[in-house]
C-alpha angles and dihedrals in degrees: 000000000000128000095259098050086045084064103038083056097054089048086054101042089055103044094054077056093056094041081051093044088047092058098053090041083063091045099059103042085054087051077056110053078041092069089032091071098028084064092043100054113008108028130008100228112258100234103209115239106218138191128271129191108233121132089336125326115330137167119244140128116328092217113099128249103258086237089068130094124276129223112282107219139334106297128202110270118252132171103292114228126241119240081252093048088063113094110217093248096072097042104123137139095273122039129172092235091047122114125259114168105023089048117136110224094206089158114143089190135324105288103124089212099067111115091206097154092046084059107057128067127259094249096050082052089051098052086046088055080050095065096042099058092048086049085056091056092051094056089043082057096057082050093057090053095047084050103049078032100102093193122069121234123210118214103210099193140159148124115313114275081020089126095251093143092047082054087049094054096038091056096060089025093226116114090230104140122059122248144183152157086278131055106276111167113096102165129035113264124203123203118206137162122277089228081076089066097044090277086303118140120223152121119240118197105217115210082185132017098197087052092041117120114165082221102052108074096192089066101061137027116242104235120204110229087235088061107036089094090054080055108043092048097046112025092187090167089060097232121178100224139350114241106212125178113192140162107251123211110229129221134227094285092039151260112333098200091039101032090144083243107074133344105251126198122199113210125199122205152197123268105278082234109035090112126326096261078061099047089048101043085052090057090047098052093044091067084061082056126103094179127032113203105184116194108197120185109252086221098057108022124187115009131197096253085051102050085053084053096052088044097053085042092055103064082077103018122066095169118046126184105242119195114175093193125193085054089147093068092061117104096188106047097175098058105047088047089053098048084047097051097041089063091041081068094053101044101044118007101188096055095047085057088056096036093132098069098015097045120064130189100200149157113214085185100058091049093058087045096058108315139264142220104228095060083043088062087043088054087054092051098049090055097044084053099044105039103019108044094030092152083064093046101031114017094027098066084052087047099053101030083063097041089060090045093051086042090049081047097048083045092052094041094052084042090050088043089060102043098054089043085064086037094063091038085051091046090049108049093046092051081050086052100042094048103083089044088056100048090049092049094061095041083057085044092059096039094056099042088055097046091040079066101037080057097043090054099033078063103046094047095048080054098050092044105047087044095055099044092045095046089040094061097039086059093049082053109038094124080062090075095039089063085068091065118093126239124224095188127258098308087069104036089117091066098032074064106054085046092060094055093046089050086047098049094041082059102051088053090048082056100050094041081055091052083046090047092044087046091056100050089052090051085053102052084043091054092041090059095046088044081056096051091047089053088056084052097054093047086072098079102245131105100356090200100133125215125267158147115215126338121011089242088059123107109243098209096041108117124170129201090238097057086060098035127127119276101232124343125355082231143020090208102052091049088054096038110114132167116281127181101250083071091074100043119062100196082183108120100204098056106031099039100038091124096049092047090048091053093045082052095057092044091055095042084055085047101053087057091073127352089176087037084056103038080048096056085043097055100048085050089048082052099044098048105022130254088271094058094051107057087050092056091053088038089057098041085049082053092051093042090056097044090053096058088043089053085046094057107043088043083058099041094104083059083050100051088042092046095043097043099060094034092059084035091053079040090057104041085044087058097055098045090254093169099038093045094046091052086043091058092040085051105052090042101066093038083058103041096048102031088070083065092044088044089050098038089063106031077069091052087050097048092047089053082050095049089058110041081048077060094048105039080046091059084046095055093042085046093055081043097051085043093052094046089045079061100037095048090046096058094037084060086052095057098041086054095045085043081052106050090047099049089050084052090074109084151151102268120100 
């Protein structure tokens, strides 16, 4: 095969591996707004807890300090293992189940004792989880762009007054950017090659990168080369990066930014810890790299701030290109070379396994003043790294970047796995619990309903029936109260009278106010058995709420006569009732005229001896008197006879008005329906004055059955829920391994 299909090949072949690499990509950032709304509206993402080694075990966040080790490649998926799954003796602060990308950093400082996780709730964990993961697409979206990117760009970062400028300028071996003994780069600067802006040289200040169009003026500012210093040290109009196109003059192995294989930029950048806008802005801009270069001072080596940024870089780069400049003023070369590369090691492991090509001891400055040959070797390098193996630099950080997201997903989902399945066991075995309890609780429900209203009729019928039969009777007796009424003779029979019907109709009130009285203490010990079944209720322990009427001072059996009485009269007859005349006059026979009666018996009685004895004796008296005579003497015995039955009744007038009066009285309450309408209203009242507490009694029943079948029907739901994430997390598990192993299917190898 010639030289030119070779390399036709190899561009084919890598671009089918970024074409592969796009897809999954896609894949997974789908797997990851997936999880995102599945967190948002079905089931808050369990977030693992995991172990940490301080002073003994302990729990706290599962998330790392940012000062551990991070994973060192790819590694091939296996079941992750639950919080639970980790026996204590390999808790320890890295784990290789435990999460990278999808880490939460909760420190509140850096105290590894803070328990930070334990203390907040499931749902703010949750939210937190959110935004990481939208984080994670955007940075899968960056991907996406290095990927579909054909040009490389080059990150040259470091602390700040590390030389990253003077690497900058001895790469393209042009002193284009200023430098001096104090930090001076306040933007970051990207250096391109002029062939990009049709072979003109010049420097473009960019308010905004995303609006920036080299041929549209209005989207960038035209900097003179005798100002851009000015520029780059003060940055007054606040620009986000200086655009500069420039010739660049080869080396011996050719031009770096217009090498005929990619078009490369080299970007220039602030101090890592000039301020923390800086600083963020810096992590930010690393996830558009495809290439880090990180210059570190050979005086000072790894910061701090360096080590974080190594650390962040690493979730997507396994190999960093490392250049510790300044080299030159180091006396003791060795060890500073040992000390660097030891944390090196630490830092990033697969870099320190290729430290030959990937770590450089070097001297930019050397190389302006006349060249090296150790930053020769380091050019090499660069360019081997940046043009030849283009799947380590380009396609590798994607690779691995996605291999840590689908391993974080396979880890929560094993985690989410667990957790419904105790869930459901939880769930479970408190329905099993709750159940007897349930069961007894209706079956109170329905003890205490039934017997509310057994209690609520057995009342109203003892009412009505006491109140029927006593006013019944005391309308059968009303010239019993009338007795008690004293007579002043006949001159004052009128008023005798009026008294009767008043002491008739007072005790007929009396009576009703008894039946009232008798109603009231039925409603109390009615109320008194439904207030004791209450207080069974409440000694169950739920809703507390006691029963009452009024006030909470008030007695809740308490019950007065008044409260039930009457409105108005206890009859429309009685308050109407007046004397009338046939109260004074019994035309009854057989009360008014006994004696007569009696003495007409008699006579008869005499009479029926001897009817000849008496017309004999009759005759001889008739004889012996005259005719005349006679007749005078019956006349006059007629006259006698008549007077004494006048005398009789007047003498027994006081016996009349009394009789008339509550016969007409008992007449009258008989014709409105006095008995029937009293019981009714007794009746109704108490009906009315205890079913409020049976009502009440067993509306709290109610509300404690619904209670708990709201509990119940709660721990069902939770429990659906639990069963449908168990499924959900398990295949999610599924897909993120089959994503992984495709997307470690794509290598180097041809």
């Amino acid at each position: 095969m010639s030289t030119l299909n070779s390399g036709e090949f190899q561009e084919r072949l890598f671009a089918d591996k970024c074409r592969r690499m796009h897809t999954h990509l896609l894949g997974t950032r789908s797997l990851l707004r997936d999880i995102g709304e599945y967190n948002r509206t079905k089931w808050p993402v369990h977030y693992p807890l995991a172990r940490v080694a301080h002073n003994g075990l302990k729990r706290s966040s599962s998330v790392r300090s940012s000062e551990a080790t991070m994973v060192d490649t790819p590694q091939a998926l296996r079941r992750a293992q639950t919080t639970d799954e980790i026996p204590d003796s390999e808790a320890r602060l890295l784990d290789g189940s435990d999460l990278s990308v999808l880490k939460l950093d909760l420190r509140l400082s850096y105290h590894a004792e803070s328990d930070v996780m334990g203390s907040l709730e499931e749902s703010s964990i949750a939210r937190l989880l959110d935004e990481r993961l939208a984080q994670c697409e955007g940075h899968i979206d960056k991907l996406l762009a290095r990927i579909a990117d054909k040009s490389s760009k080059i990150l040259v970062t470091g602390d700040l007054n590390a030389g990253k400028s003077t690497l900058v300028n001895a790469l393209v071996r042009r002193d284009i950017l200023p430098r001096d003994q104090q930090p001076c780069t306040m933007l970051f600067c990207e250096v391109v090659d002029a062939s990009l802006n049709a072979g003109v040289e010049e420097i473009h200040a960019v308010p905004s990168i995303a609006a920036y169009d080299r041929n549209d003026a209005s989207s960038f500012v035209r900097v003179r080369s005798e100002d851009l210093e000015d520029v780059v040290m003060e940055n007054d109009e606040h620009f986000q990066q200086l655009k500069i196109y420039t010739n660049e003059r080869p080396s011996e192995h050719g031009s770096l930014l217009h090498n005929g294989v990619v078009d490369v930029a080299l970007i220039d950048s602030p101090g890592l810890n000039r301020d923390s806008l800086k600083t963020t802005q810096l992590f930010a801009r690393q996830e558009e790299i495809d290439v880090v270069v990180f210059v570190v001072n050979a005086e000072n080596h790894f910061t701090l701030s360096g080590q974080d940024f190594l650390l962040n870089a690493g979730n997507e780069k396994a190999h960093i290109f490392i250049v510790v400049n300044r080299f030159d003023a180091i006396r003791r070369r060795d060890r500073c070379e040992r000390m660097v590369l030891d944390q090196i090691r630490d830092l990033s492991p697969l870099t320190y396994a290729e430290r030959s090509d990937l770590v450089h001891f070097v001297s930019a400055h050397e190389q302006l003043a006349g060249g090296s040959a150790a930053f020769a070797r380091m050019e090499h390098c660069l360019r081997s790294f940046t043009l030849e193996q283009r799947f380590k630099s380009k396609l590798a950080p994607a690779q691995r970047y996605t291999s840590n997201v689908l391993h974080d997903v396979c880890f929560l989902a094993a985690e989410n796995v667990g957790a419904a399945t105790r869930r459901i066991q939880e769930i479970n075995s408190v329905l099993r619990d709750n159940m007897p309890r349930y069961e007894a609780l209706l079956e109170q429900r329905t003890d205490a309903s039934q017997w509310a209203e057994h209690v609520l009729d057995s009342g109203c019928a003892e009412v009505r029936r006491h109140t029927a039969a006593h006013l019944a009777t005391t309308q059968l007796h009303l010239q019993d109260a009338a007795d008690k009424v004293a007579y002043g003779g006949l001159l004052a029979l009128w008023t005798y009278a009026e008294n009767v019907l008043l002491a008739i109709v007072r005790h007929v009130e009396h009576e009703v106010a008894e039946c009232d009285r008798f109603a009231c203490f039925t409603i109390q010990h009615a109320r008194a058995e439904l207030a004791e079944l209450e207080a069974q209720r409440c000694s169950l322990g739920e809703l507390s709420d006691s029963l009452h009427v009024g006030s909470e001072s008030d007695d809740v059996t308490s019950v007065t006569a008044s409260q039930i009485a009457s409105i108005g009269t206890i009859s429309n007859a009685l308050d109407t009732a007046q004397l009338e005349l046939s109260d004074f006059i019994d035309l009854d026979l057989s009360r008014n005229w006994g004696t007569l009666t009696s003495l007409s018996a008699s006579l008869g009685l005499f009479a029926s001896k001897s009817v000849a004895a008496n017309a004999f004796s009759l005759l001889r008296l008739s004889s012996s008197v005259g005719t005349t005579m006679a007749r005078r003497m019956v006349a006059t015995a007629a006259v006698l006879i008549g007077a004494g039955s006048v005398f009789y009744i007047v003498s027994d007038m006081d016996a009349t008005v009394r009789r008339k009066l509550a016969q007409r009285v008992a007449l009258m309450l008989d014709a409105e329906g006095f008995v029937e309408h009293h019981a009714e209203r007794l009746t109704t009242e108490a009906s009315r004055a205890i079913r409020p507490f049976a009502w009440h009694l067993q509306h709290n029943f109610q509300r404690m059955v619904e209670a708990e079948e709201h509990k119940r029907a709660d721990h069902l739901h939770r429990r659906r829920a639990a069963q449908d994430s168990q499924i959900y997390f398990d295949e999610l598990r599924a897909k993120a391994q089959e994503l992984a192993l495709a997307v470690q299917s794509i290598t180097a190898d041809l």
